[in-house]
N, C-alpha and C positions, 0 to 999 in steps of 0.2 A: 073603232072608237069606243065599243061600250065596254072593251077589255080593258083599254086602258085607264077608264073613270072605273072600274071595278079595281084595278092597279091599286091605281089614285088612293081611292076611298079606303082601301084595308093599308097603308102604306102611311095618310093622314091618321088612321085612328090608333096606331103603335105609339105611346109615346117614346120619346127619344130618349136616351139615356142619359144624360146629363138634365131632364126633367123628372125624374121620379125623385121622389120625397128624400127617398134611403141618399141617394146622390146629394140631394143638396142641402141636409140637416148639420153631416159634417161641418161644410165651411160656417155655416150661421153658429154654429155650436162653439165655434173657438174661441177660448178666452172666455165663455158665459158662464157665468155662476151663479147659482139662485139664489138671494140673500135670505138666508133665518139665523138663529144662532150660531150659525157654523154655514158658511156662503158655502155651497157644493157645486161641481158642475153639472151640466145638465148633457146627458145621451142620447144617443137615437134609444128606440125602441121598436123593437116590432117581434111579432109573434109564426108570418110566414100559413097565417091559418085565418082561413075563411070562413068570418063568424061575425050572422047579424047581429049590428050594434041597435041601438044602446040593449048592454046589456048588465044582469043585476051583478049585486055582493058574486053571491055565491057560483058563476057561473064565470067571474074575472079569478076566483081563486081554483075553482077547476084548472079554468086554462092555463094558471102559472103554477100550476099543485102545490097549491099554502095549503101549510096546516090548516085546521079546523077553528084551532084556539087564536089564531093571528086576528086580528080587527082587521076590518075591511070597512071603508068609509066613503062616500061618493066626495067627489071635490067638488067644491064650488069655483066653476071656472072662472066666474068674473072676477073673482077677491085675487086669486089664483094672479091673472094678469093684470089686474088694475095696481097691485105692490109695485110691480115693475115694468109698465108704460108711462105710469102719470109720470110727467115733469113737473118738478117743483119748482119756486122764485130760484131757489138757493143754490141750483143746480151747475156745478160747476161746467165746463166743454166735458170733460172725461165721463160724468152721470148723465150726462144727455146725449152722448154718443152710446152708451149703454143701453140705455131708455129707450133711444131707437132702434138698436140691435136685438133688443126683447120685440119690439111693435114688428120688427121683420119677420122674426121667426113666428111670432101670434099671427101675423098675416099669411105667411107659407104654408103655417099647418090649416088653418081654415082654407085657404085658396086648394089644396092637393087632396084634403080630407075629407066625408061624409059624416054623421052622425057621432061629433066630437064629443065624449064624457071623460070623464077622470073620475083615476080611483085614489085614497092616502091607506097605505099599506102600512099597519108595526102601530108603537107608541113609542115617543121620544125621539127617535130617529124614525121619521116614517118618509116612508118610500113613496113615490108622489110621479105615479102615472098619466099623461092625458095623450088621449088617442082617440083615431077612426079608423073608417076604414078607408083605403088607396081606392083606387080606378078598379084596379081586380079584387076586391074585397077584401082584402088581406088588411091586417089589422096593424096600425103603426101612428108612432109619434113621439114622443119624446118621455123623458124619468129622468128625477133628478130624487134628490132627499134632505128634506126640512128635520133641525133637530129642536124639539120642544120643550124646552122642562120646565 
């Protein structure tokens, strides 16, 4: 009996492969595109490297080796997701099906993720990271890119 609750117990704590993040960002990803002057779509991201979050400026451009000169900017998560969960009056079936398809993937990445930050990468065309860390520490979430001018 106590071999098989020892089974059990490391066989429960594997998660399954069709639950890890990387698996199921794909399908949420299809079709979505982050609205700024130029709608882009939005990517997985992940780094594959085990690194306590939250972490600063200078230690997200280590890990992705930016230049020196590149800006590096923390995001503001909320502004971030509040553009594209609120529903408006005006809001036709197709923006509110949207609307919800962002509140899904806002939900997945906080449901799978730990110690969520975002970084805005460049000027003009800035690169727009928000991440945690997985169940094994590894570091992931999604990038898209806002163009500003």
């Amino acid at each position: 009996m106590c071999e098989f609750l020892k089974f059990l117990n490391l066989n429960m704590s594997k998660k399954q492969p069709e639950m890890l993040l990387k698996n199921i960002l794909p399908e949420l990803l299809t079709d979505l595109y982050y609205p700024s002057e130029s709608d882009e779509p939005i990517v997985v991201f992940s780094t594959e490297e085990n690194h306590s979050l939250p972490i600063i400026e200078n230690d997200f451009r280590t890990l992705l080796k930016l230049a020196e000169d590149i800006i590096i900017e923390p995001l503001d998560i909320e502004q971030f997701w509040n553009s594209v969960t609120e529903i408006n009056d005006w809001y036709g079936e197709e923006q509110i099906a949207k609307t919800k398809q962002f509140e899904k993937l806002k939900n997945t990445l906080f449901e799978h993720l730990e110690n969520v930050q975002g970084f805005r990468v460049g000027e003009v065309e800035i690169d727009v990271y928000l991440f945690g860390n997985n169940s094994d520490g590894e570091i992931e979430g999604i990038k898209t890119m806002l163009v500003e001018t």
